[in-house]
N, CA and C of each residue as an Amber inpcrd file, in Angstrom:
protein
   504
   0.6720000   6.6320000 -27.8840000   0.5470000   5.7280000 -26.7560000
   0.5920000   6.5650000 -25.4770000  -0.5730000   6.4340000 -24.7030000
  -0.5040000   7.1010000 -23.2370000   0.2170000   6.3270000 -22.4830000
   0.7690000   7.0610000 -21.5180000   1.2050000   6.0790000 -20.3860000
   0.3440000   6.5510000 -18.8280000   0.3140000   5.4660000 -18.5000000
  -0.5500000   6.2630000 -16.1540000  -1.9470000   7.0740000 -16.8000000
  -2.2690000   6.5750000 -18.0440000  -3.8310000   7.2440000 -18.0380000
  -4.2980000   7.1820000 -19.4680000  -5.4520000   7.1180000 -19.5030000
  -6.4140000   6.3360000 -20.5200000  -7.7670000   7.5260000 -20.6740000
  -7.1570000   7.9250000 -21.9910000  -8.8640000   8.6300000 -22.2130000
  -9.9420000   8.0100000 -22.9780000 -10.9960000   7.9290000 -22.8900000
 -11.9600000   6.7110000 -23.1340000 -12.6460000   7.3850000 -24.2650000
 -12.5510000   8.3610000 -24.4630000 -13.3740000   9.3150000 -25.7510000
 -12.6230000   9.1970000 -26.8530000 -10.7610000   8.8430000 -26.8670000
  -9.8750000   8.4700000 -27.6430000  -9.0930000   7.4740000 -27.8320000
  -9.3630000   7.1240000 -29.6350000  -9.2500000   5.7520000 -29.4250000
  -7.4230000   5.4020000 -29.6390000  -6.8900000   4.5170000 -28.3380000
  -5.5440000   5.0020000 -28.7950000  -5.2550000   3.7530000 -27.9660000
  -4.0200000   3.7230000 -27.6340000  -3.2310000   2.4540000 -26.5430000
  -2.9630000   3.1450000 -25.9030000  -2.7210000   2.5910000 -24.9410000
  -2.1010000   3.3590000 -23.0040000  -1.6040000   2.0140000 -22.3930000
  -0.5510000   2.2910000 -21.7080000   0.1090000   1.4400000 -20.8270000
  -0.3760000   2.0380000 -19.3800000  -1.4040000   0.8040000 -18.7450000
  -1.2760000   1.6050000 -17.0300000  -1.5740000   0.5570000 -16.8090000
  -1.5560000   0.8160000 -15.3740000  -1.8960000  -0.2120000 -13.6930000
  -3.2360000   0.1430000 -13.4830000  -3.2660000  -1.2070000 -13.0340000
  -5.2680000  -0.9370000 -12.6910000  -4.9830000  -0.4860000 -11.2530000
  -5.1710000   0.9630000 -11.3490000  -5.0220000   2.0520000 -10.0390000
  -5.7870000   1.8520000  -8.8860000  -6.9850000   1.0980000  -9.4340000
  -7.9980000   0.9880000  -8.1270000  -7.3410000  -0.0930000  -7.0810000
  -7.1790000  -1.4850000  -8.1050000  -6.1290000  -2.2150000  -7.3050000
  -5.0390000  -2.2350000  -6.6040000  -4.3390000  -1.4190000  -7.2480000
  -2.7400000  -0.7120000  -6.4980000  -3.4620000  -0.1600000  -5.1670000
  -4.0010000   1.2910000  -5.5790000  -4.6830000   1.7110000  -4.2830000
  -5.0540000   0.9350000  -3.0540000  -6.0070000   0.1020000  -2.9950000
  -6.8440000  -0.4250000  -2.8450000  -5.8240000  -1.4180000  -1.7270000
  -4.5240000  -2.2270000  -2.3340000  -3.8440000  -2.7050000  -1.9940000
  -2.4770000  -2.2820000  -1.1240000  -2.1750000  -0.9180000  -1.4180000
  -1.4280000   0.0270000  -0.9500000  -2.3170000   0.4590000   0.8640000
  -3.8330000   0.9390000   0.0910000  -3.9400000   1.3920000   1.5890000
  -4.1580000  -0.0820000   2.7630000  -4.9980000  -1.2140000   2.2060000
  -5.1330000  -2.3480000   2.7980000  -3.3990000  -2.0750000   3.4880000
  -2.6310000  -2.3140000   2.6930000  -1.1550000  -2.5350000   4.0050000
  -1.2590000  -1.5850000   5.2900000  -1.3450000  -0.5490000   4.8000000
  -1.2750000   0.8640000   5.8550000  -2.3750000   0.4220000   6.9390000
  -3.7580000  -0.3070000   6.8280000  -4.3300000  -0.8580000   7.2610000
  -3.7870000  -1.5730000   8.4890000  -3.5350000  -2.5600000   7.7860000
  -2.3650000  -3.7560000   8.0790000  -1.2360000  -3.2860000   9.1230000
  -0.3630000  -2.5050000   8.5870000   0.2740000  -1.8410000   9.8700000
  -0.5160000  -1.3710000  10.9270000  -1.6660000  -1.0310000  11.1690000
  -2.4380000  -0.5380000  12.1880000  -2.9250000   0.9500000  11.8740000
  -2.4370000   1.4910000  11.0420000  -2.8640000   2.8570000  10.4810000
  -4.6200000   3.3350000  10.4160000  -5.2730000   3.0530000  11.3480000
  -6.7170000   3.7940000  11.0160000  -7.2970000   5.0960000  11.2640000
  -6.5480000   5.8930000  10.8830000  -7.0840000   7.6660000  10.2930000
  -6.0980000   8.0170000   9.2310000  -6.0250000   7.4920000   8.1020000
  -5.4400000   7.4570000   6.7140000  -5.8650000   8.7420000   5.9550000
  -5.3230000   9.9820000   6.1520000  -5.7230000  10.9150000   4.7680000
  -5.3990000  10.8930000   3.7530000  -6.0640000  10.9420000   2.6820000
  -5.7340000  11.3280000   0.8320000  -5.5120000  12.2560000   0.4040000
  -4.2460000  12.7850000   0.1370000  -4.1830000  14.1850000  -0.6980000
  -4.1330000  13.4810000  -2.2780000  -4.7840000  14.5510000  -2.9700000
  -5.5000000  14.3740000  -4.2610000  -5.4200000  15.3440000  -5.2130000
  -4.8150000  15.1550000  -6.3440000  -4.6320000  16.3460000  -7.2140000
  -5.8970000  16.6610000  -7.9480000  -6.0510000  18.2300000  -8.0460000
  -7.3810000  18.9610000  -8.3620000  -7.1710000  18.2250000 -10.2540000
  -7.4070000  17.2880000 -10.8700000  -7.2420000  16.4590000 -12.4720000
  -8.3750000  15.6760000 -12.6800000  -8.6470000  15.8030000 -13.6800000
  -9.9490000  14.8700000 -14.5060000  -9.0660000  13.9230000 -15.0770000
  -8.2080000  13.7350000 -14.0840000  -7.8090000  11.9900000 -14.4910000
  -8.6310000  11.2040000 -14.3660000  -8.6070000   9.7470000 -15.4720000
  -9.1010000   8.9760000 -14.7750000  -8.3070000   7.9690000 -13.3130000
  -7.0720000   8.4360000 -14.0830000  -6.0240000   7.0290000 -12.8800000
  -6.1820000   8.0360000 -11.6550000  -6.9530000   9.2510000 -11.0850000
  -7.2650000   9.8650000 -10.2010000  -8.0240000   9.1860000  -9.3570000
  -9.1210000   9.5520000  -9.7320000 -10.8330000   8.6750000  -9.5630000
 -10.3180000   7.5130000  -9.3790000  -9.6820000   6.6620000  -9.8520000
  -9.7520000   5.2440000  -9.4370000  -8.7890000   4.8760000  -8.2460000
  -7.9960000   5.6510000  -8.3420000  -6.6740000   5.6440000  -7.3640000
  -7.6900000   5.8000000  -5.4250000  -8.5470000   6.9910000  -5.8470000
  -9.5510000   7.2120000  -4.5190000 -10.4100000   6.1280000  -4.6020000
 -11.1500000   5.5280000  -5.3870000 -11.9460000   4.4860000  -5.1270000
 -11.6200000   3.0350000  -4.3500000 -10.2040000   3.4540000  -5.2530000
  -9.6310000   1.9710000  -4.5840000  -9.1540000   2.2670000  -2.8680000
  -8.8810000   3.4540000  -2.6560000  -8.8720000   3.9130000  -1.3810000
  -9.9790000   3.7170000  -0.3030000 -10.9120000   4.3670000  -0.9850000
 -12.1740000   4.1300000  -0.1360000 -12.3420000   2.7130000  -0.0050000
 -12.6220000   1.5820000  -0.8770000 -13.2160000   0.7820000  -0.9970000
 -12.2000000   0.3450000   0.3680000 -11.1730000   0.5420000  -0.1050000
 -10.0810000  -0.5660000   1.5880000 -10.5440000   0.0980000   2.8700000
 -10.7130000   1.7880000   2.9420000 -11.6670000   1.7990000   4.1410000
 -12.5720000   0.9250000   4.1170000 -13.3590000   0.8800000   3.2720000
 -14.5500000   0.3070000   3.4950000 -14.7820000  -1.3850000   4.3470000
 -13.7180000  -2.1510000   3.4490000 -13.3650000  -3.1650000   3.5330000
 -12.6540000  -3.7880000   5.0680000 -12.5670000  -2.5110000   5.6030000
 -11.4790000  -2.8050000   6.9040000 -12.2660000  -2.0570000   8.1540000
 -13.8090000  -1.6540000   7.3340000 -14.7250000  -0.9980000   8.2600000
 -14.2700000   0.7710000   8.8870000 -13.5320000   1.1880000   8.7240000
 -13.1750000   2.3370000   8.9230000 -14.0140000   3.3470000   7.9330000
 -14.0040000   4.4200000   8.9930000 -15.0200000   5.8090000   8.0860000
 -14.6490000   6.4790000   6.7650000 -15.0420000   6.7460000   6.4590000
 -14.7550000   8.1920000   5.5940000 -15.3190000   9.6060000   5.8740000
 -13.8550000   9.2410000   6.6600000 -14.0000000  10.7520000   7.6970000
 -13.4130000  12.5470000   6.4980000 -14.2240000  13.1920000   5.9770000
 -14.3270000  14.1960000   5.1040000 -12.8470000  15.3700000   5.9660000
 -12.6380000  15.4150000   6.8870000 -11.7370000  16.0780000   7.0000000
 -10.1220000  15.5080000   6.7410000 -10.1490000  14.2500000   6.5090000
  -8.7970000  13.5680000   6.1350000  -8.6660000  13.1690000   4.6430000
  -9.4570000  14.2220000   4.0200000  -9.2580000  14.4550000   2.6430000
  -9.1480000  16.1400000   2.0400000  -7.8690000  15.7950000   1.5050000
  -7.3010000  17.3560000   0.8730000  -6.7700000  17.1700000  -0.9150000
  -7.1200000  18.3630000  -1.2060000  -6.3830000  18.5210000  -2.4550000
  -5.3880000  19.7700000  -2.6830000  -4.7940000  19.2710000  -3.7350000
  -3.7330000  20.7020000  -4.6960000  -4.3320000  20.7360000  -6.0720000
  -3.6290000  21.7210000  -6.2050000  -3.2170000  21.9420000  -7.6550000
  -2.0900000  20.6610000  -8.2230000  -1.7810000  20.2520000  -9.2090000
  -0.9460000  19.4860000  -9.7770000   0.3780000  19.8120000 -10.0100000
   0.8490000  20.4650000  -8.8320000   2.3510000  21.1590000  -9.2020000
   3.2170000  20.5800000  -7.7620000   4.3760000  20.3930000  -7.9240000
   4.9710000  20.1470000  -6.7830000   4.5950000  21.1680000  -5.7340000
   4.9110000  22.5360000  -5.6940000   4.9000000  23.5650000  -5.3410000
   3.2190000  24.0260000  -4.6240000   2.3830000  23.8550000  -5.1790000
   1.3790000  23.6250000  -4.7770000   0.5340000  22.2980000  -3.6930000
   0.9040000  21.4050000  -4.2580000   1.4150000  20.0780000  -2.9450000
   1.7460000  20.6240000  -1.8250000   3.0470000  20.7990000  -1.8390000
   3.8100000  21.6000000  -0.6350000   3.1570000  22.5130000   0.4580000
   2.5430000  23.6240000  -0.4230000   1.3830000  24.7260000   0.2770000
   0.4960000  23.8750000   0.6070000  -0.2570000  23.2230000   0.1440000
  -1.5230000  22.1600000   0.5960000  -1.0070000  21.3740000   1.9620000
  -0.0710000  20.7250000   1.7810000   0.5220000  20.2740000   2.9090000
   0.5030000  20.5430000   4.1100000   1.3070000  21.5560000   4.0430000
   1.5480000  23.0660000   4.8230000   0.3040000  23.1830000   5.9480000
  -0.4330000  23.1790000   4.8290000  -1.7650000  23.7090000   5.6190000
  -2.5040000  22.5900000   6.3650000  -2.5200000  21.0530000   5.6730000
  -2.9260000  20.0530000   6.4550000  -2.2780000  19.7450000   7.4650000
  -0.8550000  20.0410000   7.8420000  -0.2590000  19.5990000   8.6500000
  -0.5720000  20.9210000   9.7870000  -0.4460000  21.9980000   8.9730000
  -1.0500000  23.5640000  10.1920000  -1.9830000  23.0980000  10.3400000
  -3.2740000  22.8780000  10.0530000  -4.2110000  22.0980000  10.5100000
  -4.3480000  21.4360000  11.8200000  -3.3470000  20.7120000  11.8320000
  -2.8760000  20.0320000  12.7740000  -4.5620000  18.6230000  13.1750000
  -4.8820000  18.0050000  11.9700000  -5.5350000  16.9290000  11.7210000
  -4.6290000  15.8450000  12.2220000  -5.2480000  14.9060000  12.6630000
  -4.7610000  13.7630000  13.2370000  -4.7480000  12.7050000  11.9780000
  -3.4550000  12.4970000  11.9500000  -3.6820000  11.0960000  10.8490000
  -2.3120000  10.0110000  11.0650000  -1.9620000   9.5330000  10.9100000
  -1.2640000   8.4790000  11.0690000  -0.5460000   8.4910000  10.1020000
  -1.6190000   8.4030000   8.8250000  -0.5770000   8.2640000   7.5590000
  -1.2500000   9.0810000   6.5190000  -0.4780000   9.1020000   5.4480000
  -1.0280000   9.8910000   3.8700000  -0.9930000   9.3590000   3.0310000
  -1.8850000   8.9860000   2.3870000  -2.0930000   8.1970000   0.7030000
  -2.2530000   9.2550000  -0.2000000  -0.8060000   9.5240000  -0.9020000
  -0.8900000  10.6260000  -2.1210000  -0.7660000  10.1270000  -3.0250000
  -1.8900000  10.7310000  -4.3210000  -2.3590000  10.3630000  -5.6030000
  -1.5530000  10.1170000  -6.5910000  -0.5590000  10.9050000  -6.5760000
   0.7920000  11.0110000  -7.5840000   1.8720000  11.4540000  -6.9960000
   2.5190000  11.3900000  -7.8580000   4.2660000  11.6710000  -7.3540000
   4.1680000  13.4060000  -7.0390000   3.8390000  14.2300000  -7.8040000
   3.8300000  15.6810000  -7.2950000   3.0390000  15.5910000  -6.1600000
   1.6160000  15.1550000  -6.1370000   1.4990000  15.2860000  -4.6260000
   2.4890000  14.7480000  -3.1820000   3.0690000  13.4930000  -3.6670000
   4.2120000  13.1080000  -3.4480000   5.3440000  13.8330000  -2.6740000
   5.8040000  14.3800000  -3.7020000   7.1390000  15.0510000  -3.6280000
   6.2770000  16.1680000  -2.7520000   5.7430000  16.8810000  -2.9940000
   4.8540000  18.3990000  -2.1030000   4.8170000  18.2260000  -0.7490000
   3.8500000  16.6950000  -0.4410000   3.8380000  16.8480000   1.1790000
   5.1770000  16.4050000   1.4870000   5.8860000  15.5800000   1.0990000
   7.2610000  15.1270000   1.4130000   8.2070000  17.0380000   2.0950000
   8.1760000  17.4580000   0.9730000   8.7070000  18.9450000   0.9340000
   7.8450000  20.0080000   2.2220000   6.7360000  19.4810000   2.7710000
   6.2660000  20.0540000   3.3860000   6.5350000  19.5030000   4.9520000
   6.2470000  17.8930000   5.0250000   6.8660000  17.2760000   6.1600000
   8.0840000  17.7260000   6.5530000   9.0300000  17.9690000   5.7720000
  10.4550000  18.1460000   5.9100000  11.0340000  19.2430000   6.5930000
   9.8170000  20.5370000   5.8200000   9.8830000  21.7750000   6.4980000
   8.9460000  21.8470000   8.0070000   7.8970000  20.8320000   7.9340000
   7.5540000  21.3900000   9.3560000   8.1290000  20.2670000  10.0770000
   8.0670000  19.4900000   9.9460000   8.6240000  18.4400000  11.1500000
  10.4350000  17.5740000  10.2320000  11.3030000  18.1280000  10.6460000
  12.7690000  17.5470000   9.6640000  12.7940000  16.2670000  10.3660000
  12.2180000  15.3950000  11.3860000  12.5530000  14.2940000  11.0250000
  11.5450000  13.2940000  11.7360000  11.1390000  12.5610000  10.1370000
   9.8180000  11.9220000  10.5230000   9.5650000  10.7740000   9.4650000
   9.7310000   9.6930000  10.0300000   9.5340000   8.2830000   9.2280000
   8.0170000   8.5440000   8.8200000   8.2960000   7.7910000   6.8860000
   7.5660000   8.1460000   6.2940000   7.2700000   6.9740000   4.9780000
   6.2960000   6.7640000   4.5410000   6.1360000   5.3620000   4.2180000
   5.9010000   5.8730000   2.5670000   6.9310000   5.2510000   1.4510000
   7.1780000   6.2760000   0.0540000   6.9260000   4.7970000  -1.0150000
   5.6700000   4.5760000  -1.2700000   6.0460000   3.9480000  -2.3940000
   6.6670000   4.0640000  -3.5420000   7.8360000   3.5170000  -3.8720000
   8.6660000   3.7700000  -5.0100000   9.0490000   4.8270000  -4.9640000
   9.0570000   5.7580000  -5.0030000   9.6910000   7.0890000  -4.7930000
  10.8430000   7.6260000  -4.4480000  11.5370000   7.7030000  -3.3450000
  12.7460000   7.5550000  -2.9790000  13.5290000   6.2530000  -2.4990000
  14.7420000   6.8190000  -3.5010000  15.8930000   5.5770000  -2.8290000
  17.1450000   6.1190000  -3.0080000  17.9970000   5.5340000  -2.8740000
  19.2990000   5.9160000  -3.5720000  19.5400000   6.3810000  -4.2490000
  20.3600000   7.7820000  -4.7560000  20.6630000   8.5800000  -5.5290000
  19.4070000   8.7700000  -7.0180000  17.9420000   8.6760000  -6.1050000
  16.6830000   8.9300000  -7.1110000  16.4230000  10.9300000  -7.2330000
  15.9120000  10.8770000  -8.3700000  15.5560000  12.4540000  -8.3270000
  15.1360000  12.8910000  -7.2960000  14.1030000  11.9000000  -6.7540000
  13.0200000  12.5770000  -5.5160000  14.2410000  12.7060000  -4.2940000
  14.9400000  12.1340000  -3.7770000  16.0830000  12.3400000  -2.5430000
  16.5690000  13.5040000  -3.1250000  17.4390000  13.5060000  -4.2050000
  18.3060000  14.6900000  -4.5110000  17.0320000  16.0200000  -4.8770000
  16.0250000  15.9810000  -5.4830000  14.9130000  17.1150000  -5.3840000
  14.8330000  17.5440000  -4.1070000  14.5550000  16.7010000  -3.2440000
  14.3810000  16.9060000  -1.5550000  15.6010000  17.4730000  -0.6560000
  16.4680000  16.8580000  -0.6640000  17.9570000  17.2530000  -0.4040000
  17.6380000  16.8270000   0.7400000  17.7810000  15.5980000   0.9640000
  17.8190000  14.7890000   2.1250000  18.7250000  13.6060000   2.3240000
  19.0260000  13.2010000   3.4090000  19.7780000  12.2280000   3.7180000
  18.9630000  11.3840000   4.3670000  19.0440000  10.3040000   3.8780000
  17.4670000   9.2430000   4.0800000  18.3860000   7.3580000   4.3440000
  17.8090000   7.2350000   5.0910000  18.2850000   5.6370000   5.6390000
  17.1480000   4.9990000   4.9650000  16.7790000   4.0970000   4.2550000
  16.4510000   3.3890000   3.7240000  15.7300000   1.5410000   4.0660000
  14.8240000   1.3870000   4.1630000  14.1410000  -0.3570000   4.7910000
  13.1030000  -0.4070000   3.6130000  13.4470000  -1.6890000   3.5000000
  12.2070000  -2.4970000   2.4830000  11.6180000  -2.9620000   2.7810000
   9.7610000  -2.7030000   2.9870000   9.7390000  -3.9480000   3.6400000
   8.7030000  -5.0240000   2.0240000   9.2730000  -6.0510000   2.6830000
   9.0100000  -7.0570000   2.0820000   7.5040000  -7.1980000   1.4920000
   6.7350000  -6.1980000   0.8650000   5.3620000  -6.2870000  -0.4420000
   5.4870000  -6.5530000  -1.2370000   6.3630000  -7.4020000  -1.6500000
   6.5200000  -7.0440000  -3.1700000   4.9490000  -7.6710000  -4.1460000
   4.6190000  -8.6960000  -3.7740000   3.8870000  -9.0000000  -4.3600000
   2.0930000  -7.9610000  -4.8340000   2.0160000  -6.9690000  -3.8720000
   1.1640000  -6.1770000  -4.5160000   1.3730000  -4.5410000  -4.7880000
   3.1170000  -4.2840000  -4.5650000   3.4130000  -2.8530000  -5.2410000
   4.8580000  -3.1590000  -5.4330000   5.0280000  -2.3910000  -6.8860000
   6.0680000  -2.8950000  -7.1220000   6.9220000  -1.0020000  -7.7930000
   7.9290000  -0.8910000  -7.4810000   9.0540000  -1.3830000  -6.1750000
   8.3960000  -1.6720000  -5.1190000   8.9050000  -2.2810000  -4.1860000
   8.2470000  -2.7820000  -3.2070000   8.3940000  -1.1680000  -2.2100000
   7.2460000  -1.6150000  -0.8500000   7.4950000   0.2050000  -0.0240000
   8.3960000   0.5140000   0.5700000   9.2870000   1.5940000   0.4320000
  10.5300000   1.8060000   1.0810000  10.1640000   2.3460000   2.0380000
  10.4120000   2.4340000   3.6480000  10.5420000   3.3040000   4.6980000
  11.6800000   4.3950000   5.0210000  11.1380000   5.9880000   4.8060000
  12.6960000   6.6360000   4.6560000  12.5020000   7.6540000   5.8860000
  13.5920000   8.0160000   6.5640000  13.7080000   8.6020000   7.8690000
  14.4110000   9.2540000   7.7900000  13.8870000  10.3140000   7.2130000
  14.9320000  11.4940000   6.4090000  15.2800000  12.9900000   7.7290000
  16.1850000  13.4010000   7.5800000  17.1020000  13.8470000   8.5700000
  17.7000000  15.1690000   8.1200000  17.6610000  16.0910000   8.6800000
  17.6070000  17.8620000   7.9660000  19.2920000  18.1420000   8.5070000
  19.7840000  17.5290000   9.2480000  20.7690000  17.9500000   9.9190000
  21.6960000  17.4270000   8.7900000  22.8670000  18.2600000   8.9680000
  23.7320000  17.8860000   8.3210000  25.3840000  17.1080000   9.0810000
């Protein structure tokens, strides 16, 4: 049994989320907040829950009339550590974006690890990801205040807002 991904050449069961929808519904909010220059970091994987995760991305640009502007799209390698460096560099970059729609949790955790190091304190919008005494806070080694806001109905945990803080 697969779980978060489905190979179609093998015939087997998989438990997943229809990614395009999540996506799709994830960036529509960011939308919604007013967010229009949204970048995607994207892990370098022949996933399929990859591909669909961006489609469903695009399509909510699409849907909300906004571009697909080619410089507010980056990739890594599939390693935390690699995230991080990618980061690094989008944020050296110094690209204008508002917000980041990352593909998976290592991309995840990477720019998180990278925000942290270049800018220590900067509200940041984490689906499911961090909360209270979760791997990703204690991986990060942060002290993070915590808001829900109220999605539940199209991501579930619902999106936490964390305003994580380097000082001790």
């Amino acid at each position: 049994v697969f779980v978060d991904r489905d190979l179609p050449d093998l015939r087997s069961d998989a438990v997943i989320i229809n990614n395009k929808s999540a996506a799709k519904a994830l960036t529509a909010h960011l939308v919604g907040l007013g967010h229009r220059r949204i970048a995607v970091m994207y892990a370098d994987l022949t996933a399929n829950s990859i591909e669909e995760r961006l489609n469903g991305f695009r399509e909510a640009l699409g849907d909300a009339g906004l571009p697909q502007e080619p410089e507010l799209y980056f990739h890594s390698g599939s390693t935390i550590e690699q995230a991080r460096l990618a980061g690094l560099s989008f944020l050296n970059a110094d690209v204008r974006a508002s917000a980041v729609f990352c593909t998976n949790n290592f991309m995840t955790l990477g720019f998180l690890q990278a925000m942290h190091e270049r800018m220590p304190r900067r509200l940041v919008a984490v689906p499911g990801v961090v909360g209270p005494e979760t791997p990703a806070e204690r991986f990060l080694g942060l002290h993070a205040a915590h808001e829900v806001i109220d999605d539940r109905e199209h991501v579930r945990p619902a999106i936490q807002s964390v305003l994580a803080d380097n000082a001790e």
